[in-house]
N, C-alpha and C positions, 0 to 999 in steps of 0.2 A: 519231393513234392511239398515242401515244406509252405512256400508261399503260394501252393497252386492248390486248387479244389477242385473237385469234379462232383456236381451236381446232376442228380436224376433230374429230367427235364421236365419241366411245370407249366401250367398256361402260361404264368406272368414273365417267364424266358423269350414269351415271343419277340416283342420290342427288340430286345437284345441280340437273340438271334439274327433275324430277318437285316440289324444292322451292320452284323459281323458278315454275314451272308454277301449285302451290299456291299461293303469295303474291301471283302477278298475278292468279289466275280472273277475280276480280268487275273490275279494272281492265280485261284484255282482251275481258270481256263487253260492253263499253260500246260496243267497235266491230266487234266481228266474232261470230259463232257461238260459243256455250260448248261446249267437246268435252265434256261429258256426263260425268256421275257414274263411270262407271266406266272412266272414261280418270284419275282423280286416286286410285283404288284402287292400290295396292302389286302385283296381280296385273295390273292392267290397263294400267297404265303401263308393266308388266315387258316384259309382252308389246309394246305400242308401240313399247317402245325395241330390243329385238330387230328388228322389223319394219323401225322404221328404219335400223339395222346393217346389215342384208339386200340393204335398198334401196341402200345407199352402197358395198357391197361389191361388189353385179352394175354399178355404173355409172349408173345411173339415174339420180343423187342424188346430193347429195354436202351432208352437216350439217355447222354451227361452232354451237358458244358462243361466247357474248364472255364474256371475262372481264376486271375490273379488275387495277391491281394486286398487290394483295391475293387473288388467285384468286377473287373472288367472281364468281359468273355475275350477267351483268346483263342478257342476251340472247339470242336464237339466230337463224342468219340461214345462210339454208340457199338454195342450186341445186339446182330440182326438175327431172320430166320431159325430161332430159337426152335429145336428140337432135340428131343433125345438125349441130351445132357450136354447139346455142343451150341454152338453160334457162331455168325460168321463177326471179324473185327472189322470197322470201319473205322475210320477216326482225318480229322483235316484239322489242320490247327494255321491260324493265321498268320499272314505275311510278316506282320510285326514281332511275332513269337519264333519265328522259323529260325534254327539255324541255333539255338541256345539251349537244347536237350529237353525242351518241352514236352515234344513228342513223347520222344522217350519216357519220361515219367508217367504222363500220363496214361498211355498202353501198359506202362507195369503196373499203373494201378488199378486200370479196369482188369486186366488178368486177376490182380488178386481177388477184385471186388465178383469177379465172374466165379469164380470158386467158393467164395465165403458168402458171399450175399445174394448169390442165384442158383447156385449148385450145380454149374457146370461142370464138367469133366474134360473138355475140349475145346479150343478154336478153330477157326483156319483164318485167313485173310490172305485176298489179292490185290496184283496192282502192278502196273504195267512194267516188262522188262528194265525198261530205261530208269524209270523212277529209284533213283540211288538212294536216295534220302530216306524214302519209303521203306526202301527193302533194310535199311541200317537200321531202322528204330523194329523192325522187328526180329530180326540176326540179332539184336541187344538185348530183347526182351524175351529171349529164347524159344522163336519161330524157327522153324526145318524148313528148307524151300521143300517140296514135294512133289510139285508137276510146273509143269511148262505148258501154258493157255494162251487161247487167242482171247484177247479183255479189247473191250472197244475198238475191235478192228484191229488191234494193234498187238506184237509178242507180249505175254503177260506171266508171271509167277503167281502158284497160289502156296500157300507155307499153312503150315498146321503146326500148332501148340498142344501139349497134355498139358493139364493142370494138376500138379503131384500138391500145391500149396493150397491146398482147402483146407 
């Protein structure tokens, strides 16, 4: 991650977000739910992004971008549903980024950062059978697949991490 960052998510991220958001739509529709027309509105994204702030502030949650060197976002990869010392992993990284071990890096470095800076003990993360790419960066980043789920209608994997690097 040498040229890459990953940032706790901030108000002034919105901008940037909501852009990266715009530019991937149709690439991240390809594998997951489209969030809907008025999540990519200036009002509705506003709103979002607050919502998210919200959630990261009571504990919940906890958001990053990635960003290049160059400060551009190229990502977001976030610790959900925060209890108990575990969280669930999300993370999307853009079209432009895909396919160059970004991902990769990035989820090895939210695990570390999940351990040392939040004091988890655990992950999981899912995501649909098919999704190869998905399921590589985290077979790499030392996920177990664990159960076989139905995810958006669709055959799904969920994997579960320990975190022994605190």
């Amino acid at each position: 991650m040498a040229d890459l960052r990953l940032e706790r998510l901030r108000p002034d991220h919105a901008r940037a977000v909501l852009a990266f958001e715009r530019e991937n739509r149709e690439y991240f529709a390809r594998s997951i739910p489209d969030r809907g027309d008025a999540y990519f509105t200036p009002e509705g994204f506003a709103d979002r992004h607050r919502a998210l702030l919200d959630e990261q502030e009571s504990g919940d949650c906890h958001f990053h971008v990635l960003l290049d060197a160059e400060g551009s976002l190229l990502g977001r990869v976030n610790l959900m549903d925060v209890a108990d010392g575990s969280a669930e992993l999300g993370y999307r990284i853009g079209e432009r980024a895909a396919g160059r071990g970004v991902a990769t890096a990035a989820v090895g470095e939210l695990c570390r950062m999940a351990g040392t800076s939040y004091g988890l003990t655990s992950l999981t993360a899912k995501t649909t059978a098919d999704n190869t790419a998905s399921r590589t960066v985290l077979e790499r980043n030392a996920f177990v697949l664990t159960e076989r789920i139905t995810l958006m209608e669709r055959p799904g994997v969920r994997y579960a991490r320990v975190l022994l690097d605190r």
